[in-house]
C-alpha positions in Angstrom: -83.1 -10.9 -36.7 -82.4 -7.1 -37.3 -84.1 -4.5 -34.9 -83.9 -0.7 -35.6 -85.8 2.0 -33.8 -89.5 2.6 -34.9 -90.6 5.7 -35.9 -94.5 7.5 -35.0 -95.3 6.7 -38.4 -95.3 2.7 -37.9 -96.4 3.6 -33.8 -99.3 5.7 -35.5 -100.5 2.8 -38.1 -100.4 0.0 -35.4 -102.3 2.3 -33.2 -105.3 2.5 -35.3 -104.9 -1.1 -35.7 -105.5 -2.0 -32.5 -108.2 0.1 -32.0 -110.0 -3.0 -33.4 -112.0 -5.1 -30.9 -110.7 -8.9 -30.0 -114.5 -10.2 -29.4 -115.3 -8.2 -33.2 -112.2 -9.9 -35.0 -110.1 -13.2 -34.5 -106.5 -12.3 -33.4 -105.1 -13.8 -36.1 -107.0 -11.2 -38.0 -105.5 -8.7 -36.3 -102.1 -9.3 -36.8 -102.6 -10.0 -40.1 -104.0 -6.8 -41.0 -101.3 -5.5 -38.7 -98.7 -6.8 -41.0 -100.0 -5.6 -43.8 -100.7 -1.8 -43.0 -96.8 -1.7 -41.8 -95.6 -3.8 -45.0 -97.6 -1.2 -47.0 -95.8 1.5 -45.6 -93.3 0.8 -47.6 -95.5 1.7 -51.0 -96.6 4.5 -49.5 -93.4 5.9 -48.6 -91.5 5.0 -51.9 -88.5 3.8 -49.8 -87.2 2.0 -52.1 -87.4 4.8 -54.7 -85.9 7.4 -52.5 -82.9 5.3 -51.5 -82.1 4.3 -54.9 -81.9 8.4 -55.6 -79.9 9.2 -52.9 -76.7 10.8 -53.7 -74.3 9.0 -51.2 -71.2 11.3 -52.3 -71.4 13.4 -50.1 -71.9 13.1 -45.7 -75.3 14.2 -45.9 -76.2 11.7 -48.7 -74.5 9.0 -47.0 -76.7 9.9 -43.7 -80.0 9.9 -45.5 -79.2 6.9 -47.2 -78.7 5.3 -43.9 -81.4 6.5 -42.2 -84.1 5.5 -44.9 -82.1 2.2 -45.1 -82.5 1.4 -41.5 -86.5 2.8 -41.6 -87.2 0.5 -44.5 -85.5 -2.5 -42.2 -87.1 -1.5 -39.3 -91.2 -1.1 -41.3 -89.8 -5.1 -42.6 -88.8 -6.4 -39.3 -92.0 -5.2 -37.8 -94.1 -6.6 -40.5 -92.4 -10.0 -40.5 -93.1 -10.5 -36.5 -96.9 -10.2 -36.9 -97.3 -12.6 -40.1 -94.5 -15.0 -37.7 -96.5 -14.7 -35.1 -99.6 -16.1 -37.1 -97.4 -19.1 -38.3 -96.2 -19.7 -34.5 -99.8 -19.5 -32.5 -102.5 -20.0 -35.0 -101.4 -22.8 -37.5 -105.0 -23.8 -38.1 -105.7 -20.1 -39.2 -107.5 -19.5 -42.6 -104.7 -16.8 -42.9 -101.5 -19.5 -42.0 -100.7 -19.7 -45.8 -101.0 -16.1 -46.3 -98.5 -15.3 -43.9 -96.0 -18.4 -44.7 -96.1 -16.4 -48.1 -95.6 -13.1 -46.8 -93.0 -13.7 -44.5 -90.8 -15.6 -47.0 -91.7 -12.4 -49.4 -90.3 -10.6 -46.8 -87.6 -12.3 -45.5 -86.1 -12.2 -49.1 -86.9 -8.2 -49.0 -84.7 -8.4 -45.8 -82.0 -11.1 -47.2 -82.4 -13.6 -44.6 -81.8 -16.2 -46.9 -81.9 -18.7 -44.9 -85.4 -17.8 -43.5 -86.9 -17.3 -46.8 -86.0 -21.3 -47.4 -87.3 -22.1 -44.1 -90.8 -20.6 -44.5 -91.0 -21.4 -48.8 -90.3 -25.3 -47.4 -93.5 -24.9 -45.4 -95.7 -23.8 -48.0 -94.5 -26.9 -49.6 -95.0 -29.1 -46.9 -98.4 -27.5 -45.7 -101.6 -28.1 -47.1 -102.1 -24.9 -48.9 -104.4 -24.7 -51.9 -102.9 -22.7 -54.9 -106.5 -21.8 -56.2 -107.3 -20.7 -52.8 -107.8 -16.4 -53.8 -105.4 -14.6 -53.6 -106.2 -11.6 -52.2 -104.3 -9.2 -54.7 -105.8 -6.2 -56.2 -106.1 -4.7 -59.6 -107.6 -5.7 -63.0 -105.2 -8.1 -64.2 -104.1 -9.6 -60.5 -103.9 -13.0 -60.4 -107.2 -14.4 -58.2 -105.0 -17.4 -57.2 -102.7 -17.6 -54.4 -100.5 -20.1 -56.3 -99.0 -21.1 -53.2 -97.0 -24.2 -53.8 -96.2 -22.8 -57.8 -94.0 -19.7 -56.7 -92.7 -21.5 -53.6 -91.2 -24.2 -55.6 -90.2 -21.7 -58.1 -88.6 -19.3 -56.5 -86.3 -22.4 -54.6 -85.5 -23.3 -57.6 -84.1 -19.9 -58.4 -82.5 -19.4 -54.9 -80.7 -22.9 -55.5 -79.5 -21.7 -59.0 -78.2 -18.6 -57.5 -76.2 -20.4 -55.0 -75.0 -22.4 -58.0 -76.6 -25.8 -56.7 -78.4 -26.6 -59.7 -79.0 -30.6 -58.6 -81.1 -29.2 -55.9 -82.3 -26.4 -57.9 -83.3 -29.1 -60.3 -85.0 -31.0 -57.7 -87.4 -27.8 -56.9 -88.0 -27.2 -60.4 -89.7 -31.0 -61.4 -91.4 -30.2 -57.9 -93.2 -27.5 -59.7 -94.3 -29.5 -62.5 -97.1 -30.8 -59.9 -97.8 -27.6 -58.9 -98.9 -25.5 -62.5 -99.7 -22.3 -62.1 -103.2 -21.1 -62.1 -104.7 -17.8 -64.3 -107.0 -17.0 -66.4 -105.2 -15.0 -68.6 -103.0 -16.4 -71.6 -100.7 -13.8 -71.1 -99.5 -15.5 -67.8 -99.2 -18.8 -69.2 -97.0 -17.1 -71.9 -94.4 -15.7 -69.5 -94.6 -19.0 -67.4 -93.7 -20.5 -70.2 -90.7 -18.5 -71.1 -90.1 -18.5 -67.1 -89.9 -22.6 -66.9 -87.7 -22.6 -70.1 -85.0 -20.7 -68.5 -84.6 -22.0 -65.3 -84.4 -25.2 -66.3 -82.2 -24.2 -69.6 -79.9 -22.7 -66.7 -79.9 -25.6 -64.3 -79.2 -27.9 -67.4 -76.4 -25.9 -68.3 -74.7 -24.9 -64.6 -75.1 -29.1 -64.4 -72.8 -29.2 -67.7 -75.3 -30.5 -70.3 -74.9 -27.3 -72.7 -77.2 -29.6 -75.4 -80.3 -29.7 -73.0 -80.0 -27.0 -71.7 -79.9 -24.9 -75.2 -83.5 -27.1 -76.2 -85.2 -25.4 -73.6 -83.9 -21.7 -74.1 -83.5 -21.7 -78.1 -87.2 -22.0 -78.5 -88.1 -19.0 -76.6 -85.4 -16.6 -78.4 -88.5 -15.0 -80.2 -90.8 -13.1 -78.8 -94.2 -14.8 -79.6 -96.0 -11.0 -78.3 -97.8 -12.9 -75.5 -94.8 -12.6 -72.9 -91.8 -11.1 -72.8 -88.8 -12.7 -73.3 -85.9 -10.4 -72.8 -84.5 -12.3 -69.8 -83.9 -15.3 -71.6 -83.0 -14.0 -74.7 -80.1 -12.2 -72.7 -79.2 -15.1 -70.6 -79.4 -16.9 -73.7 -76.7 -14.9 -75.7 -74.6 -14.4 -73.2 -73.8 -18.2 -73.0 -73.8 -18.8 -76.5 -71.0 -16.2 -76.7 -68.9 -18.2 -74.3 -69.1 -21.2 -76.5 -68.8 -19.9 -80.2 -67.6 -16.9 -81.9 -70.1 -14.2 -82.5 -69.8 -14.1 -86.2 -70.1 -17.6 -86.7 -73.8 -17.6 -84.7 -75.1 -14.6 -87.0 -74.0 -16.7 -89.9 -75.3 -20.0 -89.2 -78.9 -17.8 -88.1 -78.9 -15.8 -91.6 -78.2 -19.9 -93.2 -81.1 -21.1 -91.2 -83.7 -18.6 -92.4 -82.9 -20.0 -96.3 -84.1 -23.5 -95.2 -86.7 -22.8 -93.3 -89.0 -26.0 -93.1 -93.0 -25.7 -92.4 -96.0 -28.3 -90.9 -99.0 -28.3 -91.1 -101.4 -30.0 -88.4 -105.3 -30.3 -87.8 -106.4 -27.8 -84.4 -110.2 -28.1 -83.8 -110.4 -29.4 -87.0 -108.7 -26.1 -88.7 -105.4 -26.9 -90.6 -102.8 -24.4 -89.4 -99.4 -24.1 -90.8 -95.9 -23.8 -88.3 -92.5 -22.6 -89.7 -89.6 -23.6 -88.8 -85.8 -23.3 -88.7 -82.7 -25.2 -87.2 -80.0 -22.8 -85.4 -77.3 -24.7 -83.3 -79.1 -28.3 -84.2 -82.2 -26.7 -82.3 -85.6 -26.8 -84.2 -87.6 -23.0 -83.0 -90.7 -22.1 -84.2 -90.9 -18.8 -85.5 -93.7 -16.8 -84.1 -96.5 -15.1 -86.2 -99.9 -15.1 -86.9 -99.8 -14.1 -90.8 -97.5 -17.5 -91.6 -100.4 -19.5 -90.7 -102.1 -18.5 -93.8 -99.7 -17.1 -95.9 -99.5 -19.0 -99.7 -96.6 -17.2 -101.1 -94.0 -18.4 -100.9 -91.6 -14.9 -101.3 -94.2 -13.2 -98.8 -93.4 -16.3 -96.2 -89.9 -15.7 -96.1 -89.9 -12.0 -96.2 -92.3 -12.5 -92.9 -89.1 -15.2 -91.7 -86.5 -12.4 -92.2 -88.8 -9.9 -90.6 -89.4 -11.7 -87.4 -85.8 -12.9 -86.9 -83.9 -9.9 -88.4 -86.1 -7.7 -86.2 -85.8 -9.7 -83.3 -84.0 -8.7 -79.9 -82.2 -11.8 -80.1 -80.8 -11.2 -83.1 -79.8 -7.4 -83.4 -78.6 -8.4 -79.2 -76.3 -11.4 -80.7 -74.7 -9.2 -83.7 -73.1 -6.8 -81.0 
């Protein structure tokens, strides 16, 4: 593990800290909430911000990049001790699965890699609840920890990044027992679009371009509940290896004239779906006026709209 000097700032932070009394607070406590008032240093200080401004042409811009580098590894390293410390000593703490959490969060900050598997595994091998609360702030903050969910998600993506997708595959069905928790449909939107492009990457880094494509084609347009840019780029920057970009715009512009529709009962309403086939792919095309739309000219005006309007499509003509 890196060590760099501290500075009065983090001395000053864990001084008031420890002003708090043992027989008043559980240690544990303490070095959680230690953890935390260095971590949030960090916001406070807008490292990240400031180093990404830094002008490094010149001497002095190299030096102040280096020195709010090593401050922003130093307020990290400090951090990470206290929540490790929790995980070490008190493993029947109410706060364990907080700080497995944390200190994988950090650990990725900090790019020990091989850490951040290490303490991820534990949350999935611990008994941690994923509706247990969170403890995040702000009007649309998720009250759920979702422990387990972004643990076995966020192997996943460390595996796919390392170009293992059999193992990245394995955390990713993992997850599947493990839904994430919300109460906002927004969130299940984007968890949606999130699931359909990892495993529409694994599927394709494991060669099976066909499955693959089922899971990311259907998310090409954006539904206005989540967004969808990520997999929309990922998306055409594939297809452009495979086929030549004229021939996709062509075979798209084809699919919107035979577009296809069904209709099904929801809570006994009848509610139309349209349709089309792009690269033998059935996608749904998202909006709320098709669903009760009669004419037929208006319905495929609001086809053309949607896809012809559609990141996706203006992204895959240049």
């Amino acid at each position: 593990m890196k060590k760099y000097y501290l500075f009065p700032l983090i001395v000053s932070v864990l001084a008031s800290c420890s002003s708090l009394k043992t027989e008043e607070v559980n240690k544990d406590v303490i070095l959680f909430n230690k953890g935390i008032a260095v971590f949030d240093i960090l916001e406070e200080g807008s490292f990240d911000y400031e180093i990404a401004r830094v002008d490094t042409t010149s001497v002095a811009g190299k030096m102040k990049f280096q020195v709010l580098y090593d401050t922003r590894e130093s307020i990290l390293d400090s951090a990470l001790e206290y929540f490790e410390e929790i995980i070490k000593e008190y493993p029947k703490s109410n706060l364990y699965h907080k700080s497995l959490y944390n200190s994988a969060k950090i650990s990725s900050l900090l790019e020990y890699e091989n850490d951040e598997i290490k303490y991820l595994e534990m949350i999935l091998k611990s008994d941690a609840n994923d509706k247990e609360k969170s403890g995040r702030s702000g009007l649309m903050a998720n009250p759920y920890a979702n422990f387990k969910n972004e643990a076995s998600n966020r192997l996943a993506v460390i595996y796919i990044q390392k170009k293992d997708f059999k193992t990245a595959l394995k955390y990713k069905k993992i997850n599947e027992k493990y839904p994430l928790k919300h109460f906002c449909g927004n969130a299940y939107a984007e968890d949606e679009i999130r699931t359909a492009q990892l495993y529409g990457e694994i599927y394709i880094g494991l060669g099976d371009t066909k499955k693959g494509l089922s899971y990311l084609l259907p998310q090409v347009f954006n539904n206005s509940l989540g967004s969808n840019s990520d997999i929309v780029d990922f998306t055409i920057k594939f297809l452009k290896t495979k086929y030549e970009k004229e021939k996709l715009v062509d075979e798209l512009n084809n699919s919107i004239k035979n577009y296809y529709s069904r209709t099904e009962k929801r809570n006994d309403d009848e509610w139309t779906d349209y349709y089309i086939k792009f690269l033998d792919e059935e996608i749904i095309v998202p909006h709320w006026e098709l669903s009760f739309e009669t004419d037929q000219k208006k319905i495929e005006s609001l086809l053309k709209k949607v896809i012809l309007n559609s990141e996706f499509y203006k992204k895959l003509k240049h």
